[in-house]
Each structure stands twice: as C-alpha cells, then as structure tokens.
C-alpha positions as CSV (number, residue, x, y, z in Angstrom):
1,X,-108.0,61.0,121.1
2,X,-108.4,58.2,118.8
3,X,-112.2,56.6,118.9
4,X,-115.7,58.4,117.8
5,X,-117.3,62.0,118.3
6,X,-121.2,61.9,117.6
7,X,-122.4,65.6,116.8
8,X,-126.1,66.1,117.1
9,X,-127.7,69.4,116.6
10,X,-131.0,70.0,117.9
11,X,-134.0,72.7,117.2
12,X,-137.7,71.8,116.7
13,X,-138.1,67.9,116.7
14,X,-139.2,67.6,119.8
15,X,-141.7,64.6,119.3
16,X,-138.7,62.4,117.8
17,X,-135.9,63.9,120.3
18,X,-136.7,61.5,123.1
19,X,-136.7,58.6,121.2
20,X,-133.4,59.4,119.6
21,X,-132.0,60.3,122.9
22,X,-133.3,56.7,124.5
23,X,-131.5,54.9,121.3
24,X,-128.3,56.3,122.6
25,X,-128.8,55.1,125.9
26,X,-129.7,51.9,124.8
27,X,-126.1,52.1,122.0
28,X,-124.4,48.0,123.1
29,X,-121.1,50.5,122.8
30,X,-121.3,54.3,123.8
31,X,-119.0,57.1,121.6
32,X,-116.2,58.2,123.3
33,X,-118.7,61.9,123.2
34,X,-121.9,62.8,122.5
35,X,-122.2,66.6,121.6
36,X,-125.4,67.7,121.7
37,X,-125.6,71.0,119.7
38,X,-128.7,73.8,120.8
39,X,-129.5,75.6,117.5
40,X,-132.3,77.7,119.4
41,X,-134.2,74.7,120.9
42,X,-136.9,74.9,123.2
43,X,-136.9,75.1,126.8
44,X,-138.2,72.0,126.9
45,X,-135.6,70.4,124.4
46,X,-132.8,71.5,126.5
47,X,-133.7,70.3,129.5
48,X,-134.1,66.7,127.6
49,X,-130.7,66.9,126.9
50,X,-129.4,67.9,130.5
51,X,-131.9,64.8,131.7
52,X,-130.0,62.8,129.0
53,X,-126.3,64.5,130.1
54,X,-127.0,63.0,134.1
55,X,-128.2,60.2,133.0
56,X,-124.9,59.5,131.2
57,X,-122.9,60.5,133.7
58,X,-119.9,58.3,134.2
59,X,-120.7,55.9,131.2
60,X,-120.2,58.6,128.2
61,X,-118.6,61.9,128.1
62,X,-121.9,64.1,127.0
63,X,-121.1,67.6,126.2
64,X,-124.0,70.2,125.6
65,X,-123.0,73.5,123.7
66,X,-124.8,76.6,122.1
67,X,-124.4,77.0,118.0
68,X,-124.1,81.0,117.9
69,X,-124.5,81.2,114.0
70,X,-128.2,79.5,112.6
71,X,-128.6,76.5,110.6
72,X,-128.2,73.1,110.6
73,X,-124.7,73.1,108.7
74,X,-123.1,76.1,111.2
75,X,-124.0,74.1,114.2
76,X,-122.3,70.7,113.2
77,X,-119.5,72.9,112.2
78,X,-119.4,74.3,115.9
79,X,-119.7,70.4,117.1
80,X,-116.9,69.4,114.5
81,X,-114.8,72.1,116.1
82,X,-115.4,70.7,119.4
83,X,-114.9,67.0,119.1
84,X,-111.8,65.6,120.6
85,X,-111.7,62.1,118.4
86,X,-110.4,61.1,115.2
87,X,-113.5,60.4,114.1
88,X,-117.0,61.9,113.7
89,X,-120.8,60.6,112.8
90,X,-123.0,63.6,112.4
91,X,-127.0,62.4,113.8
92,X,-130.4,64.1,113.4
93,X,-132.3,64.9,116.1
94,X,-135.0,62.9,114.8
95,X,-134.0,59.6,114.3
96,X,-133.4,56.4,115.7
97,X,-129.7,54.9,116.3
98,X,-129.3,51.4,116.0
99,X,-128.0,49.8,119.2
100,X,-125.3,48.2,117.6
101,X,-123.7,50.9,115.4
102,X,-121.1,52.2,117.4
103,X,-120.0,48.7,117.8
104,X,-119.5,48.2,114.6
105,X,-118.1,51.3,113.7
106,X,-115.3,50.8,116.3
107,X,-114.7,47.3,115.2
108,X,-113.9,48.5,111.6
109,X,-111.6,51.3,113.0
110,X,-109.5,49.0,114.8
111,X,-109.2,46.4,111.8
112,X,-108.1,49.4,109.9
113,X,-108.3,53.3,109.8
114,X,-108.9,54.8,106.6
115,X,-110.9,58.5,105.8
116,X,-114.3,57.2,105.4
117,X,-117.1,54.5,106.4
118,X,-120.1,54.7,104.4
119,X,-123.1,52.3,106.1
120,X,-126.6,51.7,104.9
121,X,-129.6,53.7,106.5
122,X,-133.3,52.8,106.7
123,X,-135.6,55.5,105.9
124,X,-139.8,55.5,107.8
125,X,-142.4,57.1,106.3
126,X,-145.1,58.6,107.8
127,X,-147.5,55.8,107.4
128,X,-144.7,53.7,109.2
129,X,-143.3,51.7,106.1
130,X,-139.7,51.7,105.5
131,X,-137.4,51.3,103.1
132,X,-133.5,50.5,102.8
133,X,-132.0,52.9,101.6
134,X,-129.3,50.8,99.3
135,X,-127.7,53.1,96.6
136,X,-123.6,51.2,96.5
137,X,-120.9,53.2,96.1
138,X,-118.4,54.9,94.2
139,X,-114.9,56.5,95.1
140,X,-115.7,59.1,92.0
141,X,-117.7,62.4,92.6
142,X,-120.4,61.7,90.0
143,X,-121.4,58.8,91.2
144,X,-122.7,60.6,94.5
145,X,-123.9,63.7,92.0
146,X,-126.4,60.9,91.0
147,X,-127.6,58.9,93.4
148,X,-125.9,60.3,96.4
149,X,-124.9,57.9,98.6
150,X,-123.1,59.9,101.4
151,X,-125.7,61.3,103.7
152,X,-125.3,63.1,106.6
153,X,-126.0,59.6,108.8
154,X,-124.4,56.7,106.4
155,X,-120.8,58.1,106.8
156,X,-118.1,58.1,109.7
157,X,-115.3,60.7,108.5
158,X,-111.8,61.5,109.9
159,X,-112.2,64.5,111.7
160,X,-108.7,65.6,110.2
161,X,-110.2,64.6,106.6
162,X,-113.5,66.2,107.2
163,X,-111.8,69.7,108.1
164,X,-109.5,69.3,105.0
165,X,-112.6,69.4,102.8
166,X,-114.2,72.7,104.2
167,X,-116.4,71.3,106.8
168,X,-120.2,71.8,106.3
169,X,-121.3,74.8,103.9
170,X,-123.0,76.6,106.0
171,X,-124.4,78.6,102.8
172,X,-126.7,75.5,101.9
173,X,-130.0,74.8,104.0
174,X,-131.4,71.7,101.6
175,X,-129.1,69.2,100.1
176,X,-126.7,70.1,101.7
177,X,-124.6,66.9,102.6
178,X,-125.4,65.9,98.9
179,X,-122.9,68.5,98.2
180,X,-120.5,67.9,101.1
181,X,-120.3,63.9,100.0
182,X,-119.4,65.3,96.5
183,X,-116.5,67.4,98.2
184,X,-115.3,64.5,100.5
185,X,-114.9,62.2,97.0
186,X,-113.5,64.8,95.0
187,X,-110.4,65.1,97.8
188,X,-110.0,61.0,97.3
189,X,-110.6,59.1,100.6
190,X,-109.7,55.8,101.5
191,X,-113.0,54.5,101.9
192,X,-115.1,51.3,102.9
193,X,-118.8,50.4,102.0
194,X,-120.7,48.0,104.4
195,X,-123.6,46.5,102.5
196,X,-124.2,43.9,105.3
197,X,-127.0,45.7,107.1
198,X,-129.1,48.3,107.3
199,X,-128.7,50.6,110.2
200,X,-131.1,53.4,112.1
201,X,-134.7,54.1,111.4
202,X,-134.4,57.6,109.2
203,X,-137.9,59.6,109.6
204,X,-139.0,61.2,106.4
205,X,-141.9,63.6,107.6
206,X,-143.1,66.9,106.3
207,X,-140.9,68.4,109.0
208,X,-137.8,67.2,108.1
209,X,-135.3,68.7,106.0
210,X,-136.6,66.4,103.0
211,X,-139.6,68.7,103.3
212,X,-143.2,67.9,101.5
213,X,-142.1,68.4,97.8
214,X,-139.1,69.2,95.4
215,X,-141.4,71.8,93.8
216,X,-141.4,74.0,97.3
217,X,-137.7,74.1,97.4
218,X,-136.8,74.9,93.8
219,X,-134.7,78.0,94.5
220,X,-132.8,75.5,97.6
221,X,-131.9,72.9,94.7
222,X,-130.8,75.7,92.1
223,X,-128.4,77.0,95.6
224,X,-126.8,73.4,96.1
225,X,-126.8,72.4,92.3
226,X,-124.7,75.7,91.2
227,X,-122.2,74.5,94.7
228,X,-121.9,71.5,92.8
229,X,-120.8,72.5,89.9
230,X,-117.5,74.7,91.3
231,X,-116.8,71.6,93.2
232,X,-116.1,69.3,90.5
233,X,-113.6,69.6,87.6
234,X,-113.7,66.4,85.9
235,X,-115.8,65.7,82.7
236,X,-117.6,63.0,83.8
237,X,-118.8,64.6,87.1
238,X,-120.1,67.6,84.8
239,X,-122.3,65.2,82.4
240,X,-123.4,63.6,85.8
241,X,-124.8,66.9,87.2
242,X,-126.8,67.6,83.6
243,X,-127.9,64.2,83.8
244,X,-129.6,64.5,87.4
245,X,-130.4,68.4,86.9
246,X,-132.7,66.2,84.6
247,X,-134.0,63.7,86.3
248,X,-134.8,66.3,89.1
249,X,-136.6,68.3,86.9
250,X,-138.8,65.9,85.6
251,X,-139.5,64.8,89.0
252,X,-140.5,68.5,89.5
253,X,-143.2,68.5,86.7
254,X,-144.7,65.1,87.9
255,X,-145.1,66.7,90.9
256,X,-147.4,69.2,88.9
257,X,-145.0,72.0,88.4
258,X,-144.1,71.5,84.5
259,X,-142.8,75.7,84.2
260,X,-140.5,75.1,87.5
261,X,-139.7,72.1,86.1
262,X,-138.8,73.4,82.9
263,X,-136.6,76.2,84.3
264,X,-134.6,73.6,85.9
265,X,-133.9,71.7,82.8
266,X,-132.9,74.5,81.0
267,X,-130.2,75.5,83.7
268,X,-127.1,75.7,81.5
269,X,-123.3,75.8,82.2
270,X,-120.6,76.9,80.2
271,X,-119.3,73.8,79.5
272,X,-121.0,72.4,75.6
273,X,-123.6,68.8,75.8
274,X,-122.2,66.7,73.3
275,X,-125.5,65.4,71.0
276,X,-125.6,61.9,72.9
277,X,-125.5,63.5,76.5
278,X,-129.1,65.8,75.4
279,X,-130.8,62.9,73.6
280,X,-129.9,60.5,77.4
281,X,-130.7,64.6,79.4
282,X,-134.0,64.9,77.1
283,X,-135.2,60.7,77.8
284,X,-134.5,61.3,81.6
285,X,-136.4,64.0,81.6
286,X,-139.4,62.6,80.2
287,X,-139.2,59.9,82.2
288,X,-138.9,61.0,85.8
289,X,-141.9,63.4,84.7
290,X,-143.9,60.1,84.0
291,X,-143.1,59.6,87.9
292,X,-141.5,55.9,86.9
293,X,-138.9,54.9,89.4
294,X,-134.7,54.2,89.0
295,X,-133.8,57.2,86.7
296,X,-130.9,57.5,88.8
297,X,-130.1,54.1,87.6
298,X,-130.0,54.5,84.1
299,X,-128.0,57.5,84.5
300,X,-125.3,56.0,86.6
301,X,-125.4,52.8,84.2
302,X,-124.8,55.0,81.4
303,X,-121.7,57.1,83.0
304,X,-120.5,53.8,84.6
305,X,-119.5,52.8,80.5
C-alpha cells in the first residue's frame, strides 16, 4: 500500500503519552496507520492507546500490537514487520508531532519517491527552552558518524529500503539510530533534506533515552561505537569515527570523568592514524573537555576538504 506507516513503541512515558497521542489526533493529514507498539506498558498506558484506537475509528487505521522481545529497537522491528505502506516514520512516545507533518511528508512522496526524507526536529529541555536541531546533511556515512543527522524522528524511510539495511539492531540500547543512520547511508539512498522548518517538539529529560550524562552510559557508547566501525569500510568514515571517539571523550572528562574519558580516547582500531589525524584527534579532545561548543563542526569541516 503506497502512503505512510507511523510505528510508535510505548513503555514508561506516561506523563508525555497523552500529549503525543492528542498531536496525532490533531495531525491536518492522518498516516494511512498508526501502530502503536506495547513494550510492557502499564495498564494505564494501554488503555490510553485503546481510548486513542476508538477515538480514531473510521478516520485512521490504528493498530495496537504486543513486542514479545524487550527494547526499544526489537519493538519497532516488530511494528516495521507489521506496516502495510511503503513508507515508515518511527515516533517516541514522548514527543509532540507537528500537526502538519504528515502533510508534508505525503506532499514530497507524491512529487517524487525516493529511499529517504530527512526533516528538522526541535528538541525541549526541561526548563522548557528549545532548540532546532539543524545539523545539514550528507549522502556519505561519516558525515552522520559526526554530527548525526538521521535520528529516529527526522527521517521517513522506504519500508523495502529500511529492511534492506537490517532493520533496527536490536543489540544497541543507546545511540542506537546513530548507528542505523550510518547503515542506511552506507547502502546509498536517494535522499532529500528539508531545511524549511522545524518540525515536533523533541523532550530531552533525564528519562529519555538521552539519559542525564554521557559519563553514565560509557560502556552503551563503547557497544554502538565498535557497531560502527564493522559498518563502514571507507577511509574517510574510519578517520570520522576517531575524530568523534574524540570529541566524545573530551565531553566525558568535562563532565568530570577525565579516567572514563581517557579510556575512550585511547579506544584503538586496527587501522594506523596518520600524524595529521592525532595532532586534529589530540586538539578535539582538549577542546570538547574545555566544554566549548561546535567540535563536531570543526571535525566535519576538516573531513569535508
């Protein structure tokens, strides 16, 4: 069926699962399905999502299923396997869809009907600022090894693309559609960017999957780093991943863990640094560990030459 699947698991949110279930009422143009995923939710949190199931009834097709296997990644894999349309969006349970998204998505489907459309997000903080969440984008793996750009809500995927790649690793609990986005570039899509606007309130809270700190999910980085590196083959992917094995280390030690910090940077592969690439690896370092901004900039300035 040619149109949109949007696959949204669901577990312990539950002050942020109403909301995001009233900002797909309120969606200008509905999915052709909603499938809402139960990864061991509440009581509570399922009977929300019958509530939201009737009150869909004959405007969207709403399907509610059960994810047998635990985690995040296994139950949009059981939603991917589900969906009917060409195309999937996976959601959080916790944010806020923009009214107008499906709209838009659907417009650029029709105009043309490539393997990928990557859209801007808007993250919200805690103390209720925000932030666009801008980085461009890149057909080439190491540009999302640095930045990433592809998150798990700024991309619509083919459904036949997405299964072609491996679907989600369900090995990875933390950074884990930083690794699928490099995995979807390394198998070349046809892809468009839409800069335009900024779409969905994101919530970054110390009960997302962001979590508090890097620091408290050191050995979840080291995981999804190593998954990276048997992903890519080319050169410059490689330097890409030393480069922001750096940066993320220094980031560690300014957040007052110098020793983790330091075991991170000295993660080695087999693959020889030329001179250059651990003068630019040492530089980063030092300066994500002075907490200043836009490493990731430098880095992907300096791969881009």
């Amino acid at each position: 069926m040619n149109g949109i699947s949007v696959i949204i698991p669901y577990y312990n949110r539950m002050d942020y699962f109403k909301d995001m279930l009233d900002s797909l009422l309120g969606l200008v143009v509905k999915p052709d399905e909603i499938i809402l995923v139960n990864n061991n939710a509440s009581s509570q949190m399922v009977a929300m999502a019958e509530q939201f199931k009737a009150k869909m009834a004959e405007i969207c097709n709403v399907i509610l299923m059960d994810s047998i296997s635990p985690g995040a990644c296994a139950a949009r894999n059981a939603g991917l396997n589900r969906a009917s349309s060409d195309f999937v969006y996976f959601f959080d349970s916790d944010d806020i869809m923009s009214a107008d998204f499906i709209e838009r998505v659907k417009k650029e489907i029709s105009r043309q009907e490539l393997d990928m459309y990557v859209f801007v997000t808007t993250i919200r903080k805690n103390d209720g600022s925000t932030h666009v969440r801008n980085y461009g984008a890149s057909k080439y793996p190491w540009y999302q090894i640095i930045t990433p750009f592809l998150t798990t809500q700024s991309v619509v995927v083919r459904k036949m693309y997405f299964q072609q790649t491996g679907g989600w690793d369900e090995s990875l609990h933390y950074w884990n559609d930083w690794e699928l986005g490099v995995r979807l570039l390394t198998n070349k899509p046809q892809m468009l960017y839409f800069q335009d606007k900024s779409y969905h309130i994101i919530h970054s809270h110390p009960n997302s999957i962001t979590g508090r700190s890097l620091s408290e999910r050191f050995d979840e980085i080291n995981i999804a780093i190593d998954k990276v590196y048997h992903d890519i083959q080319d050169r410059k992917s490689i330097n890409a991943l030393y480069f922001r094995k750096s940066i993320i280390a220094g980031k560690i030690k300014a957040e007052g863990n110098g020793l983790l910090g330091m075991r991170l940077k000295k993660k080695s592969y087999p693959e020889k640094q030329s001179t250059l690439n651990r003068i630019i690896s040492f530089a980063l370092y030092h300066y994500s560990a002075l907490g200043l901004p836009g490493a990731w900039r430098i880095a992907a300035k300096i791969l881009s030459c």
